[in-house]
C-alpha positions in Angstrom: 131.4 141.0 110.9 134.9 141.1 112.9 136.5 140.7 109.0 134.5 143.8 107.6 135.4 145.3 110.9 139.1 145.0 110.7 139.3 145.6 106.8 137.3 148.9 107.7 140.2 149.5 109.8 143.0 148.8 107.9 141.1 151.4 105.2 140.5 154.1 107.8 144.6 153.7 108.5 145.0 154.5 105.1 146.8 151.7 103.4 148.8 150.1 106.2 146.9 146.8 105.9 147.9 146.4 102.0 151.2 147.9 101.8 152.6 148.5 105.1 151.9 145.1 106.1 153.2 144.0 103.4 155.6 145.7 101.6 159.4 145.4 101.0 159.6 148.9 102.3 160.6 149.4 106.3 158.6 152.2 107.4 159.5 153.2 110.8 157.1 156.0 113.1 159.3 158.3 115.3 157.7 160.5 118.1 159.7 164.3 118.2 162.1 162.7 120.4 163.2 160.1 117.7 161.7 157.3 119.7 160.2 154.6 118.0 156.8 154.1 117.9 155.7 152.7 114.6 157.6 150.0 113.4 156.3 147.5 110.6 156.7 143.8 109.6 159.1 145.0 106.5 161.4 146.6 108.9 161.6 143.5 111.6 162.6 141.8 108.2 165.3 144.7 106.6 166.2 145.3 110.9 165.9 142.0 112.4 164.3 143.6 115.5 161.0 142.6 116.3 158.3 145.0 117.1 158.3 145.2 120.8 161.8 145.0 120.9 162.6 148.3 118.6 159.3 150.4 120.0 160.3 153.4 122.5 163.5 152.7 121.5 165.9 155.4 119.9 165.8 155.3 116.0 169.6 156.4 116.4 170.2 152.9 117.5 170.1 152.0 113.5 172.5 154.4 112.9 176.0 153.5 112.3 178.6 155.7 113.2 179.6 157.2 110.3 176.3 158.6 109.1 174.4 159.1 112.6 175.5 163.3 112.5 174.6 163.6 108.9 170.9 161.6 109.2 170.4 163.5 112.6 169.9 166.2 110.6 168.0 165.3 108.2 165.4 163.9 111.0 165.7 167.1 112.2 164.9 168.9 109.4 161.5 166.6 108.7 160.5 168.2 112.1 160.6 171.3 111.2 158.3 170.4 108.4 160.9 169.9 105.5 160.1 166.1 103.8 163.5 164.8 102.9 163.4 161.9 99.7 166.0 159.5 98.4 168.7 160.0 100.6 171.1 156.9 100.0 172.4 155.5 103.2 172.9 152.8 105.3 171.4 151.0 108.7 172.5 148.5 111.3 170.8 144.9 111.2 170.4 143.6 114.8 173.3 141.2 114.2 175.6 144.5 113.2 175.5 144.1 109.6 175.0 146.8 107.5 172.0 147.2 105.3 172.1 149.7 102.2 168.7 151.4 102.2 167.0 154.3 99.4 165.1 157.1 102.4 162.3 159.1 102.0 161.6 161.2 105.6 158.3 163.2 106.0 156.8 164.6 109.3 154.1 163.5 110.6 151.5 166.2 111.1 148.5 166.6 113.6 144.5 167.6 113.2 146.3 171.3 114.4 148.7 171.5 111.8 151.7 170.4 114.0 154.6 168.0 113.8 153.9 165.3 115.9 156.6 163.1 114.6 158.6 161.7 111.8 158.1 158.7 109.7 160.8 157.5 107.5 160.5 154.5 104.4 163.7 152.9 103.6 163.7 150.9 100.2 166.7 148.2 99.9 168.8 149.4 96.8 167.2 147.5 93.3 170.5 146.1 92.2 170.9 143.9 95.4 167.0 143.5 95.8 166.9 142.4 92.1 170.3 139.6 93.0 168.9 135.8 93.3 170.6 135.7 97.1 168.2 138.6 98.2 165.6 138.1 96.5 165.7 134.4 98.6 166.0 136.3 101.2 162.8 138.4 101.3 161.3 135.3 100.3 162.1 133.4 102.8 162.0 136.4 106.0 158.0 136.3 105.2 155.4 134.3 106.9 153.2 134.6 104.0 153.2 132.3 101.0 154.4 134.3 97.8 154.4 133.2 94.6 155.1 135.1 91.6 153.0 134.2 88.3 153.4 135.1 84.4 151.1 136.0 82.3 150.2 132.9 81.0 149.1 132.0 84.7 152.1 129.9 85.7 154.1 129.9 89.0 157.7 131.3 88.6 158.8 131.2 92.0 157.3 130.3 95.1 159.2 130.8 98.8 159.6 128.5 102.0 156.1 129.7 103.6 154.2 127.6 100.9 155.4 124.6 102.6 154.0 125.3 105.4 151.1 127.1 104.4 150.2 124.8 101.2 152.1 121.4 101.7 154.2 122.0 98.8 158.0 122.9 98.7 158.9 125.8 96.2 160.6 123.5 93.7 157.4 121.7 93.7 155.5 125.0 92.5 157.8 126.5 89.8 156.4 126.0 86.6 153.2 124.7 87.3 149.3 126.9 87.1 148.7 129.1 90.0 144.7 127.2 89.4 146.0 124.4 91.5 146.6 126.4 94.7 142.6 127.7 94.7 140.0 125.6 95.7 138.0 123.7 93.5 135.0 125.6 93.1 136.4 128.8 93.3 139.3 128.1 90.2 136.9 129.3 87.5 136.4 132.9 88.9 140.5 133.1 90.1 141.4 132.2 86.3 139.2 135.4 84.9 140.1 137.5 87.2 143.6 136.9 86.8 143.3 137.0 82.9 141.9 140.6 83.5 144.2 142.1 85.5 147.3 141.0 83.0 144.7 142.6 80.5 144.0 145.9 81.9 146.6 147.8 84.5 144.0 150.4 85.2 141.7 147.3 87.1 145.0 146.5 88.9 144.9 149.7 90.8 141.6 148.9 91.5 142.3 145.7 92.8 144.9 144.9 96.0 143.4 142.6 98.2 141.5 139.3 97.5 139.9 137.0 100.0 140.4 133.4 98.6 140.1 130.0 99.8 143.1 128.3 99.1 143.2 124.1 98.4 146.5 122.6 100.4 148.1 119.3 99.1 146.4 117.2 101.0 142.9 118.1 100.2 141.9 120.8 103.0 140.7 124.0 102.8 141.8 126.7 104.3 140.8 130.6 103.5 143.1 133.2 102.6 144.0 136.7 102.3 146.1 137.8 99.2 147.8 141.1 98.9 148.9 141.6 95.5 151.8 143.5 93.7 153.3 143.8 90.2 156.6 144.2 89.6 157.6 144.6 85.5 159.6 142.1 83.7 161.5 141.9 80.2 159.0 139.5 79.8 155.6 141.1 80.6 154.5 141.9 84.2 154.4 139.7 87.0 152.0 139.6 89.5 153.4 138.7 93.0 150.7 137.4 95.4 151.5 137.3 99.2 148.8 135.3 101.0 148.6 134.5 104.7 146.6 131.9 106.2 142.8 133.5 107.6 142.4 130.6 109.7 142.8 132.1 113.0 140.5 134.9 112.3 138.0 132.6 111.2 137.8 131.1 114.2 137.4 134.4 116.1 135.1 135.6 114.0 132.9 132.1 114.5 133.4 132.4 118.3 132.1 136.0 117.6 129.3 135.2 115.6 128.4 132.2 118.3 128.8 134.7 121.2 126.0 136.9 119.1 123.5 133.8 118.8 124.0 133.1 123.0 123.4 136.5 124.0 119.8 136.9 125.0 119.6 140.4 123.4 118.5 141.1 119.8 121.1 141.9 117.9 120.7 144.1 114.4 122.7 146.0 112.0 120.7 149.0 110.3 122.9 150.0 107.4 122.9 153.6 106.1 119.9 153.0 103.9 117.9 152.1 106.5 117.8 148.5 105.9 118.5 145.2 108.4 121.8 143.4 107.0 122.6 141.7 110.5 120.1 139.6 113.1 121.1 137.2 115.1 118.8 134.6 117.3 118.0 137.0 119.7 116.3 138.9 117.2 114.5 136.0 115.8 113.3 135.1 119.0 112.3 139.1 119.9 110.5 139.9 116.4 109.4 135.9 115.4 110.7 136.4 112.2 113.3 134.4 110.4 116.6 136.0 109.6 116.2 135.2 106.2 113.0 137.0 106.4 114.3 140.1 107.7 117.8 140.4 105.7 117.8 143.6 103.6 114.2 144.2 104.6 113.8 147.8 105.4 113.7 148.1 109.5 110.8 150.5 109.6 108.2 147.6 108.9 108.9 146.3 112.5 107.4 149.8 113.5 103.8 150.5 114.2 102.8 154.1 112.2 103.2 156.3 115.2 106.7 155.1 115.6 108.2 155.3 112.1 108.6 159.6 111.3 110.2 159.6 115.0 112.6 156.5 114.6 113.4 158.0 111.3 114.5 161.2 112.6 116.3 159.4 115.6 118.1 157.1 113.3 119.5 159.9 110.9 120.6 161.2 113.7 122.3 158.9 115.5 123.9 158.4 112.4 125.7 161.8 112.7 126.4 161.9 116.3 129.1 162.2 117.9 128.0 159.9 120.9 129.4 156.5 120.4 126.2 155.1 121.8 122.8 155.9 123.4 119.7 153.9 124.6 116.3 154.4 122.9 112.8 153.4 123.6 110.6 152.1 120.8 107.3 150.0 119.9 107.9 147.4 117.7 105.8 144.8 115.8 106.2 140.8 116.1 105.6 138.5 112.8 101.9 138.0 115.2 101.3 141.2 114.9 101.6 142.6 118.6 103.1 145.2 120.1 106.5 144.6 122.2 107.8 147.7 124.0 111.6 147.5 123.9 115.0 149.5 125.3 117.7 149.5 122.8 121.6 150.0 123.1 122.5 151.8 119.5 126.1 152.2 118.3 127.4 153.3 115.3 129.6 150.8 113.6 131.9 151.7 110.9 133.7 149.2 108.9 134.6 147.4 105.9 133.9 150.3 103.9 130.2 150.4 105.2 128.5 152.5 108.3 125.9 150.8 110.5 123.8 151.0 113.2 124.5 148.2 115.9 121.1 147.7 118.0 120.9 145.4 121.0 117.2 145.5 121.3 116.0 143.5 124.9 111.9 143.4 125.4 110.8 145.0 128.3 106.9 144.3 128.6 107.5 143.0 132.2 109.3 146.1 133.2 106.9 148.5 131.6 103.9 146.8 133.3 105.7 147.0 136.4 106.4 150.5 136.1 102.4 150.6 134.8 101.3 149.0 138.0 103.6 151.4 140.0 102.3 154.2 138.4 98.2 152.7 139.2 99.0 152.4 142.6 100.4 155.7 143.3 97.4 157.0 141.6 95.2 154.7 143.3 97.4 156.2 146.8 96.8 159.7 145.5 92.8 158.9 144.8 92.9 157.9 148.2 94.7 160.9 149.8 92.0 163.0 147.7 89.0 161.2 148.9 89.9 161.0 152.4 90.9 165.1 151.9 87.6 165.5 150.3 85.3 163.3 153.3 87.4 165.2 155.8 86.5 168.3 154.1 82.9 167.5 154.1 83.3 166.3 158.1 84.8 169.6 158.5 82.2 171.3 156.5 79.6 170.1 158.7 81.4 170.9 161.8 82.0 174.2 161.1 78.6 174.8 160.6 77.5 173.0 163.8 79.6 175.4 165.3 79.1 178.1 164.2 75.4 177.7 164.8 76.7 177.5 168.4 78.8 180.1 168.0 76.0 182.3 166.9 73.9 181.7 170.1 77.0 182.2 172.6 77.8 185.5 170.2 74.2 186.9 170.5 73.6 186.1 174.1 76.6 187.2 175.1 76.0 190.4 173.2 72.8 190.7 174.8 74.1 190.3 178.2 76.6 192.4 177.4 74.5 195.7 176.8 72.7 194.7 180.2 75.8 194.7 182.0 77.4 197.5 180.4 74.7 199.7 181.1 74.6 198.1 184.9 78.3 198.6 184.9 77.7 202.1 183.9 75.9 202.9 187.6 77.4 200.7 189.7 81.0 199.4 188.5 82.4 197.9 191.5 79.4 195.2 191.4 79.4 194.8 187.6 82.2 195.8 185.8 83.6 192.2 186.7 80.9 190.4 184.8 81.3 192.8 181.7 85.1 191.9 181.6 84.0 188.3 181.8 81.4 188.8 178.8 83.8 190.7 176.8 86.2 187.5 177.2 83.5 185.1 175.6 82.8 187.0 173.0 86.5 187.2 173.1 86.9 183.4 172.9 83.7 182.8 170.3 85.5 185.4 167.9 88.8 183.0 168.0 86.1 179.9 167.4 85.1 181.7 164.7 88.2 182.4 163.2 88.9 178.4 163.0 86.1 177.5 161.9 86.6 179.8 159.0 89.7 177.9 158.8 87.9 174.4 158.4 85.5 175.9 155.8 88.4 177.7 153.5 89.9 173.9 153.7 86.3 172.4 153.2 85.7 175.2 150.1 82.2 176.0 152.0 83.8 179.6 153.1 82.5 182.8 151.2 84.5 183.9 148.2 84.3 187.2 146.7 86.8 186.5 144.1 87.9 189.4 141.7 91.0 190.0 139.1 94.2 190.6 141.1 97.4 192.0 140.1 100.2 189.7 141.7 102.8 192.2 141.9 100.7 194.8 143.7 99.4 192.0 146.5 103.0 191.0 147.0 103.9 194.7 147.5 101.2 195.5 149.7 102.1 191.9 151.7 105.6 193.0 152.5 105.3 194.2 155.5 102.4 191.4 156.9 105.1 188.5 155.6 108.0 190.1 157.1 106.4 190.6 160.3 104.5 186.2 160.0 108.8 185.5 159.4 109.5 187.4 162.5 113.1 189.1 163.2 114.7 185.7 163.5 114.5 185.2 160.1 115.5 186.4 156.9 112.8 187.0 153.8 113.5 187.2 150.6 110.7 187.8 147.7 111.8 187.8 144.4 108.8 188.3 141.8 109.3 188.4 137.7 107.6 191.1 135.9 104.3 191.8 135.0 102.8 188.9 136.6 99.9 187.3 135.1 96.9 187.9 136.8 94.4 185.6 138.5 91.3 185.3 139.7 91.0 185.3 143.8 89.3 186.6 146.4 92.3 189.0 147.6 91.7 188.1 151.4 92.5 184.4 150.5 95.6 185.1 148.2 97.1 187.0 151.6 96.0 184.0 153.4 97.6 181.4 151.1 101.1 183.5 151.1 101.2 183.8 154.9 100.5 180.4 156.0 102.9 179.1 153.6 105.8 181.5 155.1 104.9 180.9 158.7 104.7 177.0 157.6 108.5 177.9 156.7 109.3 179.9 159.5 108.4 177.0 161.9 110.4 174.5 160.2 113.8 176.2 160.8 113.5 177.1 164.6 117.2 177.9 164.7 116.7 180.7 162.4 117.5 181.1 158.4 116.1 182.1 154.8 112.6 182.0 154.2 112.3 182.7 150.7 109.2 183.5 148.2 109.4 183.1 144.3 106.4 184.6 141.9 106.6 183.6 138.6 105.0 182.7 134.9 104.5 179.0 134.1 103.1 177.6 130.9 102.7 174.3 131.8 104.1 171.7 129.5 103.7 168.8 131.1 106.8 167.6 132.1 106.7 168.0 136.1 104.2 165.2 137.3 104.3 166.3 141.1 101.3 168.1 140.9 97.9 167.5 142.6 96.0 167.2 140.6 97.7 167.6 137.4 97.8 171.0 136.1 96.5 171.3 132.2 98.7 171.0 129.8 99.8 174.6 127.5 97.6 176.2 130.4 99.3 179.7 132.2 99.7 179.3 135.7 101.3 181.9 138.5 103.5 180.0 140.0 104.5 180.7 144.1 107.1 178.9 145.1 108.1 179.2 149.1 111.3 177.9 150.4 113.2 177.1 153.4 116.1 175.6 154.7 114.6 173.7 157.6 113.8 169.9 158.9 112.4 168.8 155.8 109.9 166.2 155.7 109.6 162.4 154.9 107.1 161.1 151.7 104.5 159.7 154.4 105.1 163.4 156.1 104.7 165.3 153.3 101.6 163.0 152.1 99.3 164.7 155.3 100.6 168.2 155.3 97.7 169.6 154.1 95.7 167.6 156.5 93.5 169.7 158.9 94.7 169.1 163.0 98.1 167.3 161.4 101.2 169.0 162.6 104.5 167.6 163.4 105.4 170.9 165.9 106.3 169.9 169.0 107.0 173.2 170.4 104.3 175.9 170.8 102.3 174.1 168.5 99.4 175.3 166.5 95.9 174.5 164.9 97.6 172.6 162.4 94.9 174.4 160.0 97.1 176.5 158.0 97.6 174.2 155.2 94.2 173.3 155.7 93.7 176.2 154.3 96.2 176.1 151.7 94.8 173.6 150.2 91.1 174.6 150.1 91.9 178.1 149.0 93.9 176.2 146.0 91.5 173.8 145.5 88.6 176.2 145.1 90.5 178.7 142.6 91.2 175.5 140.6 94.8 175.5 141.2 97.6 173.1 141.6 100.2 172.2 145.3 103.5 170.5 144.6 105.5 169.6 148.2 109.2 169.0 147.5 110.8 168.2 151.0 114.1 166.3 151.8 114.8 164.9 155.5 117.0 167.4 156.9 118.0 169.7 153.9 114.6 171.9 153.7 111.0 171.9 151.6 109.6 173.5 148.7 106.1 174.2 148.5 104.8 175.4 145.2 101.0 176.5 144.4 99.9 177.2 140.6 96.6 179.6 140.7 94.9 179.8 136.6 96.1 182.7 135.0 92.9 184.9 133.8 92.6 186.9 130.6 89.9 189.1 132.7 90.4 193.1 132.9 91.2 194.4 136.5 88.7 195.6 138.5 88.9 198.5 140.5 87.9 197.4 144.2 86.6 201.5 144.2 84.1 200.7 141.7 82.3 197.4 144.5 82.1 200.1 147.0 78.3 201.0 147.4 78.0 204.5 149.2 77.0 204.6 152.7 73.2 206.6 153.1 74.0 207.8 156.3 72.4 207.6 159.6 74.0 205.1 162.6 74.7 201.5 162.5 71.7 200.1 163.5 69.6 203.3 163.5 66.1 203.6 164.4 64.3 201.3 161.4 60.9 202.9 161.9 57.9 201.3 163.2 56.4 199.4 160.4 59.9 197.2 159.5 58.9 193.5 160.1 61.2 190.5 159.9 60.1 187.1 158.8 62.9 184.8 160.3 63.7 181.3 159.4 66.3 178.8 161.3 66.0 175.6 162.4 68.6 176.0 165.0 65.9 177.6 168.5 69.5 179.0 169.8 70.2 181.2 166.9 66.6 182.2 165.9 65.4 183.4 169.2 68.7 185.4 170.3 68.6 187.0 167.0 64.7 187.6 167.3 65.4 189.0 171.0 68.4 191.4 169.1 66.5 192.6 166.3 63.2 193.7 168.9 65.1 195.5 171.3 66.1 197.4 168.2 62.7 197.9 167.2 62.2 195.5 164.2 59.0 193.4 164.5 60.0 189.9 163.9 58.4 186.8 162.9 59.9 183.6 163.7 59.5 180.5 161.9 61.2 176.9 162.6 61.4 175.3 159.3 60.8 176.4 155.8 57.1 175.2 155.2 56.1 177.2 159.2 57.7 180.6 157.4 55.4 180.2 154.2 52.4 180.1 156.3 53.3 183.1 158.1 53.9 185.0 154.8 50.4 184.2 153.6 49.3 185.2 156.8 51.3 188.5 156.9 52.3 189.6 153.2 51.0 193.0 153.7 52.9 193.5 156.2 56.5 191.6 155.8 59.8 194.1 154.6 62.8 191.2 155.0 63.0 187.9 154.8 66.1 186.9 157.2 66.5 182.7 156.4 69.0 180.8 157.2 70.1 178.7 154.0 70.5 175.1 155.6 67.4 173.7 157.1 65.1 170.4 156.9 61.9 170.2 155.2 63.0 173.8 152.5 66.1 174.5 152.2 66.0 178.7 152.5 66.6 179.2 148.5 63.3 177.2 147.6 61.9 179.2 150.2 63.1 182.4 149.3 61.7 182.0 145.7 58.5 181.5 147.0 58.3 184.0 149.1 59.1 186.9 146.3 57.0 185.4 144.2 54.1 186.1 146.9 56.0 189.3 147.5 57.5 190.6 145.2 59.2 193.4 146.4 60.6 191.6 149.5 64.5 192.1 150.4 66.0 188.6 150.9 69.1 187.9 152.9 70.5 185.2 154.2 72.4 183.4 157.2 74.3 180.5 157.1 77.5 178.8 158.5 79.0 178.1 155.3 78.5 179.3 152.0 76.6 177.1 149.6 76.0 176.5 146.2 72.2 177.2 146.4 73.2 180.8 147.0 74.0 180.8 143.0 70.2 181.1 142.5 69.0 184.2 143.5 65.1 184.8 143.8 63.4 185.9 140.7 63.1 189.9 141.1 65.7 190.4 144.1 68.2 192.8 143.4 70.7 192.0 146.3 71.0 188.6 148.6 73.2 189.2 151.0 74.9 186.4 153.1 75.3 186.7 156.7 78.2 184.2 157.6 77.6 182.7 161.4 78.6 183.5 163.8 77.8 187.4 163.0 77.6 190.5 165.4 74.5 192.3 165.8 75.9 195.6 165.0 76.5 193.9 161.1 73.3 192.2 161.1 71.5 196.0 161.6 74.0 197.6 159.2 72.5 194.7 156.6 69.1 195.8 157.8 69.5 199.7 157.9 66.5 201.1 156.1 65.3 202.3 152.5 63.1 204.6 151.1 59.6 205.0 152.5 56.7 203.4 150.3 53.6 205.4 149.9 52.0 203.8 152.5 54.2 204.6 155.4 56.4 201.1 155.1 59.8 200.5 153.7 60.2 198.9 150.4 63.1 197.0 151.4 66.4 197.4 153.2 69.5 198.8 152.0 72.9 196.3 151.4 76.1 197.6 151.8 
């Protein structure tokens, strides 16, 4: 490989491996400054300097006094771009004597067009070349064994370097076949070929360099490189053959080719045609094929069929690069027939007349199954973080409706009390208005128990959703002023939103939710003040970004929220529980630590995506994809059902009775005490099964059926299905502390099922109750929902 490589090299330098190597002719590379910086082996000959000794040296120095002016100028004129040919002059030799030389100078031009130089050939003048003295001489100044041969394929003279190349002196040469110097097997083909080239001169062109293995005197072998030449005779032509010894090289190239077979790597050569015409151990080891098996074999049946259209395109490619290298990832098959995933080094190699592709191929089945097993246990982590979201949500779903069960008593006792007082107050203030201020403060304090248990259920997905079409852009508009006063005035917002948002499906209370807990989560991580900043774009999700949970879809549209700040920042195992109701890292007027709580279930239950990008000390990124919807808008004008007049709570007649269902005795008999000092006849049952008897018992007579949703023995759907089937024009609503997916099934023949979320005033549990039409028989048919 290292010989194609180098005779590639000498080809792309044009011919400077076959002539200017070679050739009786000095040519000498000058930079503008008339430095030397090319300087050949026939000039170290026609000179007597060496190489390093003429380079960056002045070409004047060659010059002998006489003609320096006159051949200044002429190098001159080259670089202005004029070539200058056979000028006769004369040089300096090293040892002062002067050497008559034929010129030719040309300028050396770059890719741009310009002169980057000069390079001059001097020819030694044919009369003294052609004299027996100098002819000796350029014989004998070359370290290359030359012979000359006739036609007839005999040796006519031969210089010094044969001795020492071959064994033989010159005298021992002359006159005898040129066969003898080739080694035994190879004599045969030497003879033709020679025969041929006296024969035709159009194959000589063709035909400059030869690799041979040459047969010394005593016996050994030893390859060679012969340049040849033809110089005409009055005798016929004679071919000149200058060969130098290719031992050396050998012997790199074999330390080459054993440093190949060490290296653990597989090491191929893809030619152009896509076939393998290099493999080393490595690669037998890798595949498990021979190399025998795999030379000239086309490279694309080591590829399983999903691979081969994509390494095809990747090879042509790299073929035209301009990268001298790159690392690829491919499947490949073994000679057993499994699959070995593998990272590849590719270079493009070109040489010897040929281009390649150089692989070094190393199998990394341990590495991918470590990344594999990486990759399962942060999913296995992030299962984890789910299910332990999810049980907390379902502790916190059960909580909140514990509480708000309690709640609901302390709301309607207190309320009861409160009317008591207040009318007490009324007469004698100086003895009661105390006690009315201290009612109004509990119901006070149970309003702000409600508001975080609300918080527990939006995280727990239990809370009541009303979701409809929103328009981004018009929620962010109207949220200006809210999210400039959550940032407060020690802080800077900034809301940048595209275009024609894509809409999405929310209930709107919870999209202005989401947007100010995020920006007060920002606020309070830069205490000293700074930037929060709010982004509202289009995504199309493509996959690439895996710092989702969960994973959005793939091709689905998303609007994406993006809220930034320039704060603490927080670490992986930080960032991990953020969304984690009660977990806050504030130290300093601290909070619930509910508003990502709340985040994340109002995310969660739109079927959306969270992404938390946070470094230690340079600020976090919190990003929510919401499902883009292809539903119309809705006009919130058109849900608004018109009020019938009359007060809230107004007198609901006589004959209004109320079957009421809760397990909870708290909540039933405060809100059976509120509903009869508002005249309503009420009914109380414990349990689902108690409130079916007392419908038989009373279906004449029963208007509303108030049940909670959650209680043992019937849960208050079942029971509200039996009931309208016993009556069938019964209105139906009901309480509960979270909403519930049994609320999906309204009763057969129920028009409106309203949900009373616990804790609830009394004034919006009569507003829910203010009354219909008046049946024929003097009763309502049902009550009126707003």
């Amino acid at each position: 490989m290292q010989g194609r490589k180098r005779t590639g090299k000498r080809h792309d330098e044009g011919i400077l491996s076959s002539v200017v190597s070679s050739t009786a002719d000095a040519i000498i590379g000058c930079n503008t400054q008339g430095r030397i910086t090319a300087w050949n082996p026939a000039a170290e000959r026609i000179y007597g300097y060496r190489c390093d000794e003429a380079r960056r040296r002045p070409v004047t120095m060659l010059y002998p006094a006489d003609v320096a002016e006159r051949d200044w100028q002429i190098f001159q004129k080259a670089l202005r771009g004029t070539p200058t040919a056979q000028v006769r002059t004369v040089r300096l030799h090293k040892d002062g004597t002067r050497v008559p030389v034929r010129m030719s100078f040309a300028p050396i031009e770059g890719t741009d067009g310009s002169v980057r130089g000069v390079v001059s050939v001097a020819h030694e003048l044919t009369d003294e070349i052609r004299s027996e003295a100098r002819m000796t001489a350029l014989l004998e100044a070359t370290p290359d064994a030359i012979v000359g041969v006739d036609p007839g394929g005999r040796i006519v003279f031969a210089n010094r370097s044969c001795e020492r190349l071959l064994g033989y002196r010159p005298e021992e040469l002359t006159g005898r076949q040129a066969e003898m110097l080739f080694a035994q097997d190879a004599r045969a083909d030497m003879i033709e070929l020679c025969e041929r080239l006296f024969a035709d001169p159009r194959l000589r062109d063709r035909t400059r360099t030869l690799t041979t293995r040459l047969r010394r005197r005593d016996g050994t072998e030893l390859p060679g490189e012969t340049t040849l030449s033809w110089r005409e005779e009055p005798g016929g032509p004679l071919l000149i053959a200058a060969t130098r010894d290719l031992t050396e090289q050998h012997r790199a190239e074999d330390k080459l080719r054993a440093l190949l077979e060490a290296v653990p790597e597989a090491i191929t050569g893809v030619s152009l045609d896509g076939r393998i015409v290099m493999a080393n151990r490595g690669t037998e080891r890798l595949l498990g094929y021979s190399r025998e098996e795999l030379l000239n074999e086309p490279y694309d049946r080591l590829l399983p069929g999903y691979e081969r259209e994509r390494v095809a395109r990747m090879v042509a490619g790299l073929f035209e690069s301009e990268l001298p290298s790159t690392v690829v990832y491919v499947d490949i098959l073994r000679a057993d027939g499994t699959l070995v995933p593998t990272e590849s080094t590719v270079s493009r190699f070109d040489g010897g007349g040929e281009r390649m592709l150089l692989v070094a191929g190393r199998d990394i089945t341990d590495r991918v199954a470590a990344e594999r097993e990486r990759a399962r246990l942060a999913e296995q982590v992030q299962r984890q973080r789910t299910q332990r979201l999810e049980a907390l949500g379902q502790l916190a779903g059960g909580v909140a409706h514990d509480f708000n069960n309690l709640l609901a008593v302390i709301s309607n006792y207190t309320e009861l009390l409160g009317d008591e007082v207040t009318d007490l107050a009324r007469s004698d203030p100086k003895q009661w208005q105390p006690f009315a201020d201290d009612l109004d403060r509990i119901r006070k304090a149970a309003e702000r128990g409600a508001a975080l248990t609300q918080r527990l259920l939006t995280f727990s997905r239990r809370d009541l959703s009303r979701p409809r079409v929103l328009e981004p852009g018009a929620v962010l508009d109207r949220l200006l002023p809210s999210l400039r006063t959550a940032v407060g005035e020690g802080h800077e917002l900034r809301l940048t939103a595209v275009p024609e948002l894509w809409p999405v499906l929310l209930d709107p209370g919870q999209l202005d939710q989401l947007l100010v807990n995020l920006a007060i989560n920002a606020r309070d991580a830069m205490p000293g003040g700074g930037p929060v900043v709010i982004d509202a774009d289009n995504l199309r999700f493509d996959g690439d970004d895996p710092g989702y949970q969960p994973p959005p879809e793939t091709g689905r549209r998303y609007l994406r929220l993006r809220v930034t700040d320039t704060g603490v920042g927080m670490s992986a195992d930080v960032a991990a529980r953020a969304f984690e109701p009660f977990f806050t890292t504030k130290t300093k007027n601290p909070g619930t630590g509910l508003g990502l709580a709340a985040v994340y279930g109002i995310v969660g239950q739109a079927g959306g995506c969270l992404a938390v990008t946070s470094i230690p000390g340079a600020g976090t990124t919190m990003t929510v994809l919401l499902p883009a919807t292809d539903e119309a808008y809705s006009d919130p004008a058109d849900e608004i059902v018109p009020d019938d007049g009359g007060p809230d709570g107004g007198e609901p007649g006589r004959y209004h009775v109320i079957l009421l269902a809760d397990d909870e005795e708290g909540v039933r008999e405060s809100t059976a005490r509120a509903l009869s000092r508002h005249g309503y006849r009420v009914l109380t049952a414990p349990d689902g099964p108690a409130a079916l008897t007392l419908a038989h018992q009373h279906r004449d007579e029963i208007d509303v059926l108030l049940t909670d949703v959650i209680m043992p023995r019937m849960h208050g759907g079942e029971l509200a299905q039996r009931v309208v089937e016993l009556i069938p024009d019964i209105r139906v609503i009901y309480m509960s502390g979270y909403a519930e997916p049994l609320l999906d099934v309204a009763p057969a023949g129920s028009t409106a099922t309203p949900l009373l979320e616990k804790p609830f005033a009394i004034a919006e549990l009569l507003r829910t109750l203010r009354p219909g039409p008046i049946r024929s028989d003097g009763r309502g048919t049902g009550m009126h929902v707003t």
